[in-house]
PLY file of the C-alpha trace (Angstrom):
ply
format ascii 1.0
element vertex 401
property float x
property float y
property float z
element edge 400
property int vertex1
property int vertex2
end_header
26.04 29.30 26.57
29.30 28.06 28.14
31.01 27.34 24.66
34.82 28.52 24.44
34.33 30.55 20.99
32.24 32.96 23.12
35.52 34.08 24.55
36.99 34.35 20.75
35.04 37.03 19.74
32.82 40.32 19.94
29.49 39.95 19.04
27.33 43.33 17.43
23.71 43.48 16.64
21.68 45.26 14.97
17.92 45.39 13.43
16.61 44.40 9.94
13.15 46.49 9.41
9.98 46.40 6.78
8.30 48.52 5.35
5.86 48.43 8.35
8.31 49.61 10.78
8.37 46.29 12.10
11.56 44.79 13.38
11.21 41.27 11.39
14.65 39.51 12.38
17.93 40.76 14.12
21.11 40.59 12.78
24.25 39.38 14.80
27.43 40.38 13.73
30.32 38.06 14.59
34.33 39.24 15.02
37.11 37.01 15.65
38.81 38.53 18.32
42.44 36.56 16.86
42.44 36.12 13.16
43.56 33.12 12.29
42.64 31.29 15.44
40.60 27.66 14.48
36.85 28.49 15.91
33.99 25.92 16.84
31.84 26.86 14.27
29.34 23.99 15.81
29.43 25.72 19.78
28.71 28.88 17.97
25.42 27.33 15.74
24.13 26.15 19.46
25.08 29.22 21.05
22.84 31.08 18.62
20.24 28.17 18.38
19.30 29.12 22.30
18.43 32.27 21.55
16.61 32.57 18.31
15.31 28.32 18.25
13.62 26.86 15.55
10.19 28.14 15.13
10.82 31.66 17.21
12.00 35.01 15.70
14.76 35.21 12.59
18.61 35.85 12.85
20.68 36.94 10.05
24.57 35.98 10.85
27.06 38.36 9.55
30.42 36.62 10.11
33.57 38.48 9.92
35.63 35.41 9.53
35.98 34.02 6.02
37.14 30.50 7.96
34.41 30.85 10.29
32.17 31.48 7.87
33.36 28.48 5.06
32.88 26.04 7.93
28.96 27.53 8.50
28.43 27.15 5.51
29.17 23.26 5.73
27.12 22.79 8.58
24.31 24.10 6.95
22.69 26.01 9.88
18.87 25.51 10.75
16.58 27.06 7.84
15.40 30.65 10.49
18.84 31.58 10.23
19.83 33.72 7.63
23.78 33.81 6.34
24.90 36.46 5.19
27.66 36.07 2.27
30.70 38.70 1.61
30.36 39.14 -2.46
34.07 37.86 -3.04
33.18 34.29 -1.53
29.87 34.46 -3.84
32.11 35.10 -6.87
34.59 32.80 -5.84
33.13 28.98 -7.88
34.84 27.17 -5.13
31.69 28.11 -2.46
29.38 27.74 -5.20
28.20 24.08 -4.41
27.62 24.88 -0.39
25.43 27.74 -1.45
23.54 26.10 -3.76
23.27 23.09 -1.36
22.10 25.58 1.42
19.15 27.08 -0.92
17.89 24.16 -1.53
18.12 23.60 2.35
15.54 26.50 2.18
18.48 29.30 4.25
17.66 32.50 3.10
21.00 33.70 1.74
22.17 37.42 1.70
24.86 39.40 -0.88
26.88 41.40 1.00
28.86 43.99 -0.76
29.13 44.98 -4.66
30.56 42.09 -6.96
33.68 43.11 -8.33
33.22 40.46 -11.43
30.31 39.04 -12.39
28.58 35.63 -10.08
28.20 32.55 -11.12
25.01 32.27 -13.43
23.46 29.13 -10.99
24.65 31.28 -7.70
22.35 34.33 -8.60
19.07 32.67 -8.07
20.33 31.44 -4.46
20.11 35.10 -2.97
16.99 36.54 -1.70
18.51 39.73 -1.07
21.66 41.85 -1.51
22.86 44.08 1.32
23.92 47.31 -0.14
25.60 49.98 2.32
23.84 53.60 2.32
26.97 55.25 1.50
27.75 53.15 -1.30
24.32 53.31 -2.85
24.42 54.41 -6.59
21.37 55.34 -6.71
20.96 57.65 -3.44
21.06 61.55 -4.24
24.56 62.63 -2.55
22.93 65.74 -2.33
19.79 65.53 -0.63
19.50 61.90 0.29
16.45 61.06 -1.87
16.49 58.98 -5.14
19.01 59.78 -7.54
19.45 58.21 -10.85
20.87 54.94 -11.57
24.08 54.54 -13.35
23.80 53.54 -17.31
23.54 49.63 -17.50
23.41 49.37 -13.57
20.36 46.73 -13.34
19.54 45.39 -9.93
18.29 41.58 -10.71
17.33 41.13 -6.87
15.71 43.65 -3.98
18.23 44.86 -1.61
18.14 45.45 1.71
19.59 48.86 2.82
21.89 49.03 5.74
23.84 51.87 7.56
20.86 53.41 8.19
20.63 56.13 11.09
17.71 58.07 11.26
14.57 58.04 10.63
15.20 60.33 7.22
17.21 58.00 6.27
15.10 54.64 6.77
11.80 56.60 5.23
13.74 57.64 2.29
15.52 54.14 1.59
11.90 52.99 1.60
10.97 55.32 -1.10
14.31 54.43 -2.99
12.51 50.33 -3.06
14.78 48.82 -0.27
12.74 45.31 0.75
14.05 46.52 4.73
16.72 48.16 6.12
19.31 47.30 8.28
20.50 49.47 11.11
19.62 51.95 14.06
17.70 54.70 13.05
18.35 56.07 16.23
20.51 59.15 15.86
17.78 61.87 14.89
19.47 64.83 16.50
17.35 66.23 19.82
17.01 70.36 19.95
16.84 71.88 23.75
13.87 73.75 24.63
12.21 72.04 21.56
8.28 71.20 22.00
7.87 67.75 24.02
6.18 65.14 21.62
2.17 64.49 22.41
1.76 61.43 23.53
-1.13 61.09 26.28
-0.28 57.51 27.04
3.33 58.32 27.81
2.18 61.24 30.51
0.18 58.36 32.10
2.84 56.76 32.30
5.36 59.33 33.65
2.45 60.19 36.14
2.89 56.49 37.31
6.43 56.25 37.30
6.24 59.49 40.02
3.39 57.96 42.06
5.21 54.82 42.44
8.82 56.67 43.40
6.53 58.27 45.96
4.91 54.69 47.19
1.43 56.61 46.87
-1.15 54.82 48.05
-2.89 51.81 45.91
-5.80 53.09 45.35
-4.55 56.29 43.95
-2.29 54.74 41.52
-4.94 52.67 39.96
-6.91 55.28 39.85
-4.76 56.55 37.55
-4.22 53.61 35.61
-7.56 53.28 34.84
-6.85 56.11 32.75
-5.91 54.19 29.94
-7.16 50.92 29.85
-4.73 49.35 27.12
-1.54 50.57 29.10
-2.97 48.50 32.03
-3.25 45.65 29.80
0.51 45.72 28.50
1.44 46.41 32.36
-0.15 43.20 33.17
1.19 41.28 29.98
5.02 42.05 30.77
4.73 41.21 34.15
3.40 38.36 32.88
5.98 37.31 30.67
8.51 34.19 30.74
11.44 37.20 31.31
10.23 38.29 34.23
10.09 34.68 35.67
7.22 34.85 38.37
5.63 31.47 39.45
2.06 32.91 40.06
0.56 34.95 37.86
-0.69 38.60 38.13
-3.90 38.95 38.15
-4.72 42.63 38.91
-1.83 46.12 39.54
-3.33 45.65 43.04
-1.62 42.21 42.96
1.20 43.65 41.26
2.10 45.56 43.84
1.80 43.63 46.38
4.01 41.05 44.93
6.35 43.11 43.22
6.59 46.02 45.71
7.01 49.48 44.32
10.85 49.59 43.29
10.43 46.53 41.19
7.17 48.00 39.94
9.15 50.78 39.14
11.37 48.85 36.75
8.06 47.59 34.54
6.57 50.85 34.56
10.03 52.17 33.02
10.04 49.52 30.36
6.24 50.35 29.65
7.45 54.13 29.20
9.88 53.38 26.59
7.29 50.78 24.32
4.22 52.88 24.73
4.50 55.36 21.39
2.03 54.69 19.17
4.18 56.50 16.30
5.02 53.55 13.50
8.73 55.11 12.98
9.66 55.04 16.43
9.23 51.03 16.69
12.92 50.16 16.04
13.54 52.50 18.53
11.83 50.59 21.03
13.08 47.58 19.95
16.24 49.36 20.79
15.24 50.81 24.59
13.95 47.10 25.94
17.25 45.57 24.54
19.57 48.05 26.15
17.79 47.68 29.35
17.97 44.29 29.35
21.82 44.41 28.19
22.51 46.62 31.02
20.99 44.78 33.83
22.68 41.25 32.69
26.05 43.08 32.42
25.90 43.46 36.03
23.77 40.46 37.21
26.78 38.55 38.52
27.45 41.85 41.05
24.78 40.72 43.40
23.36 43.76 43.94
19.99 44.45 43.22
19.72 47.90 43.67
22.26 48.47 40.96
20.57 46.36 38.27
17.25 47.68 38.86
19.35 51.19 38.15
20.95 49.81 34.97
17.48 48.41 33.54
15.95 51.87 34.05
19.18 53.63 32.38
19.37 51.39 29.29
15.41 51.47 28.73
15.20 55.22 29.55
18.36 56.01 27.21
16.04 56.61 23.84
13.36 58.76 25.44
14.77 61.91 24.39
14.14 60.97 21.11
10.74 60.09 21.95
9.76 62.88 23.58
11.89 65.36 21.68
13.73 66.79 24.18
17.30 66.61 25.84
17.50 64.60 29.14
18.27 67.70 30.90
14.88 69.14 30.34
13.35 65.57 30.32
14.44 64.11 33.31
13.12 67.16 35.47
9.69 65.68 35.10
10.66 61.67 34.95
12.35 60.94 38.89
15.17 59.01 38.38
18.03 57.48 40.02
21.00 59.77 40.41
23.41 57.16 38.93
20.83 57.17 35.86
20.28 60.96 35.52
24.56 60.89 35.87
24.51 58.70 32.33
21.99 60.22 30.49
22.21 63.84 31.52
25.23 64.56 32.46
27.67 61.35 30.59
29.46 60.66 33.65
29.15 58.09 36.85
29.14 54.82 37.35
27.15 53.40 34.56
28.87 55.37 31.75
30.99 52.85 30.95
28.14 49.89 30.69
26.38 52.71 28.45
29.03 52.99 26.06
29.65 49.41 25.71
25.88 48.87 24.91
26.02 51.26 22.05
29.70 49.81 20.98
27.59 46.85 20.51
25.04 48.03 18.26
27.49 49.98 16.25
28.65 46.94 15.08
32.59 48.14 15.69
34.93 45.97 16.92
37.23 48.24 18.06
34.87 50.48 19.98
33.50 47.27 21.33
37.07 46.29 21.92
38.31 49.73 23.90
34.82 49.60 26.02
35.43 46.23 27.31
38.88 47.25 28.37
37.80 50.32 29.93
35.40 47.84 31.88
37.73 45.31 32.51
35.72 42.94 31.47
36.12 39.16 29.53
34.28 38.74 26.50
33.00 35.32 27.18
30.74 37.33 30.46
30.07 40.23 27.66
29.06 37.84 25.07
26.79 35.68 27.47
25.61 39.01 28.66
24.13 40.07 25.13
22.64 36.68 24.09
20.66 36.02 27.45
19.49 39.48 26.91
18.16 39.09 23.50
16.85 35.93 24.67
14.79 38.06 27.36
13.42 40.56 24.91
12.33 37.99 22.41
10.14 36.41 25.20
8.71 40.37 25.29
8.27 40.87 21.69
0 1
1 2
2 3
3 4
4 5
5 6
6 7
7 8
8 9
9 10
10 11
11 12
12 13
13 14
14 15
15 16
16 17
17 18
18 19
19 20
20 21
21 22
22 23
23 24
24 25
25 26
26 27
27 28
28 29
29 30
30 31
31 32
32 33
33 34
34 35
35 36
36 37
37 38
38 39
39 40
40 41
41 42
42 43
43 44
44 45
45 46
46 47
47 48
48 49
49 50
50 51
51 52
52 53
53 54
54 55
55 56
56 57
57 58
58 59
59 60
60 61
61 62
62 63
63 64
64 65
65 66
66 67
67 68
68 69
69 70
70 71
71 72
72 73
73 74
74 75
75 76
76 77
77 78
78 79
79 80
80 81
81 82
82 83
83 84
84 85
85 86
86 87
87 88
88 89
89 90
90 91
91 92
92 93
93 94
94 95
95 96
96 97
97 98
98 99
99 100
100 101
101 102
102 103
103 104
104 105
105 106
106 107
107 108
108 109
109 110
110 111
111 112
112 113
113 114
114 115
115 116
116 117
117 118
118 119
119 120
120 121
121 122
122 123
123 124
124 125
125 126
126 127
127 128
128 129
129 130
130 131
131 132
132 133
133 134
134 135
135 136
136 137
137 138
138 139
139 140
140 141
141 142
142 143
143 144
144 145
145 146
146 147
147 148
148 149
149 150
150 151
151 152
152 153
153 154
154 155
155 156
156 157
157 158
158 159
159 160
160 161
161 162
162 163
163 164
164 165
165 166
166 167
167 168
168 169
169 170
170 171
171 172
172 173
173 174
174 175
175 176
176 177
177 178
178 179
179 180
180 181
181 182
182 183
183 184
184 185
185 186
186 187
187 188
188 189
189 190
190 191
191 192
192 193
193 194
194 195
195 196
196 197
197 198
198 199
199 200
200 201
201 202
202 203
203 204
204 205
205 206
206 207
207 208
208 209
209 210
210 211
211 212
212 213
213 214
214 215
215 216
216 217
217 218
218 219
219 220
220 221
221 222
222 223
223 224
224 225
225 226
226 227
227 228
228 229
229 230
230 231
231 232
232 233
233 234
234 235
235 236
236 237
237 238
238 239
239 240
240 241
241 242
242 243
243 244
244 245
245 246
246 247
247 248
248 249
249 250
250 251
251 252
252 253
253 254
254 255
255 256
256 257
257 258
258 259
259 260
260 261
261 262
262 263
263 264
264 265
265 266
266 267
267 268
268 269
269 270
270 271
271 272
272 273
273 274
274 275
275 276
276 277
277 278
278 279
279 280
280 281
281 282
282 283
283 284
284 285
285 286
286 287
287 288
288 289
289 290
290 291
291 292
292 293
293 294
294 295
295 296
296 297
297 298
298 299
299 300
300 301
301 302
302 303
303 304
304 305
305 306
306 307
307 308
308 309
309 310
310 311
311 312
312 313
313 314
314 315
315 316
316 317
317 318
318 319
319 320
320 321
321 322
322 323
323 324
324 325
325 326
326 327
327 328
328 329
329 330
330 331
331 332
332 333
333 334
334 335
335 336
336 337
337 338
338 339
339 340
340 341
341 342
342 343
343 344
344 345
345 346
346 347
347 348
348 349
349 350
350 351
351 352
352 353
353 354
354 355
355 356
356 357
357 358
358 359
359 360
360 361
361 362
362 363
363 364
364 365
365 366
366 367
367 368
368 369
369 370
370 371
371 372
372 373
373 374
374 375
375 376
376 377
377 378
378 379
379 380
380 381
381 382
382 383
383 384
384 385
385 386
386 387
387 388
388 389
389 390
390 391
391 392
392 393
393 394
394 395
395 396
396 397
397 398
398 399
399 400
């Protein structure tokens, strides 16, 4: 992941979700950090290729760069990746030949945007989907958000995949409206104080845990309470498990665990456990979104050295969406969940230390370059490291999923 165009631009990304919740591909968002500036289109294919390979999970590539993206389009990237297409290049006849040539590749090719003229008749067929922004949806009720009616002679020849999506209203009702998926963070469902804590027995097991092991209670005690809910055991035991967590024996029992691990790394698992456990189908991206930022986090700050710290900055990242699972503010939350003080700082209180790796990591899923920009100033920090950051990290989580 060495290639120079890393240090050319900011990288966003962002889920694309079915109708089951599911998280089915991620999309990476690419910005040249100097217009203009001749890119290797080629490092950035292999760049990419690393962390979704042939045969894994799906990547949809929105490129910024209308150079960047002519000279994708040439190489014809492998068939899992998805390229998404701005609607004036679609129009445009002179693009029409590499987009036919990369449907019959068998690339699943998005629309991006509303035509301003008419496509092609032999480009048409080559999109699977067109991407059509919430706010510029002609068919969503201004008014309440549910279906409205469609303009006179507006005729939709292909299913569309709704983006700018941000809470769960939103996704459930651009399901309703027909979207295929939708593309975004439904993520910022606002959190009431004193509001009633969600019920969710598996996550108290967990919290119990989390407080045993801060307390390095004795084995037998915590397993004890374990056995509590046998299928939390088994996911315990399947992350720990995993190729990200790199072990060269395998765990065979949370006695073993333990021993191996030792309680603060334990600690660490137990927190990502916490923040996957929900059993509630709408609250899967937002998962998807917790193991992500925890793994984000701790790679921003791998090179450091210090242990201690990135231990911290996996439990802040993967602890940052429990409010929203448990429906309440991390001032009421985090008076029952022992954390760090650096972490209750970030969440709580948005201050310390590990403010300023928070914002980045939700500059990044915004998918704005110039909040990404003014957080990795405020950092001080190149975005070749930031960009190698992200993709090892979404490597890790896809060895997870």
């Amino acid at each position: 992941m060495d290639t120079p165009i890393l240090a050319q631009i900011a990288l966003g990304y962002s889920p694309i979700i079915d109708r089951n919740r599911s998280v089915i591909a991620t999309r990476l968002s690419i910005f040249p950090l100097h217009p203009g500036l001749e890119m290797d289109s080629a490092g950035l294919l292999d760049a990419v290729s690393e962390v979704w390979p042939v045969g894994g999970p799906a990547v949809a590539l929105n490129v910024m760069s209308e150079a960047l993206l002519r000279d994708l389009l040439v190489k014809q990237p492998a068939t899992h990746m998805m390229v998404e297409v701005p609607a004036f290049m679609a129009a445009d006849p002179s693009y029409t030949s590499a987009l036919r040539d990369l449907h019959a590749n068998g690339n699943t090719l998005l629309l991006k945007g509303r035509p301003v003229s008419e496509l092609p008749r032999e480009v048409l067929p080559c999109f699977k989907h067109s991407i059509i922004d919430l706010d510029d949806d002609r068919r969503v009720d201004q008014a309440t958000g549910g279906i409205g009616i469609a303009p006179n002679g507006i005729v939709r020849t292909i299913s569309h995949v709704q983006s700018g999506v941000r809470t769960v209203a939103e996704m459930e009702a651009s399901f309703r409206r027909g979207a295929a998926a939708v593309l975004g963070w439904p993520i910022d469902d606002a959190v009431q104080g004193g509001s009633k804590p969600a019920d969710q027995p598996g996550l108290q097991v967990i919290v119990q845990l989390i407080d045993q092991v801060h307390k390095e209670d004795a084995i037998d005690k915590l397993e004890a309470t374990l056995k509590r809910d046998p299928p939390l055991a088994y996911k315990l035991m399947r992350y720990i498990n995993s190729p990200a967590f790199g072990l060269s024996v395998e765990i065979s029992s949370f006695r073993h665990a333990i021993m191996i691990l030792g309680y603060q790394r334990l600690k660490r698992w137990l927190a990502l456990l916490l923040a996957t456990a929900s059993k509630d189908v709408n609250l899967r991206p937002v998962m998807f979104a917790a193991v992500r930022r925890g793994l984000l986090m701790e790679e921003l700050v791998r090179s450091s050295g210090d242990e201690e710290m990135r231990n911290e900055m996996f439990i802040c990242g993967v602890f940052s969406l429990l409010d929203r699972m448990f429906r309440q503010p991390f001032s009421e939350l985090l008076n029952t969940i022992p954390v760090p003080e650096r972490v209750y700082q970030a969440l709580a209180d948005n201050t310390g230390p590990y403010r300023p790796y928070f914002d980045l990591v939700r500059a990044i899923e915004g998918d704005d370059p110039h909040a990404i920009r003014d957080a990795a100033d405020h950092l001080m920090t190149g975005f070749a490291e930031i960009n190698r950051a992200l993709l090892k990290a979404l490597s890790a989580a896809s060895q997870l999923d």
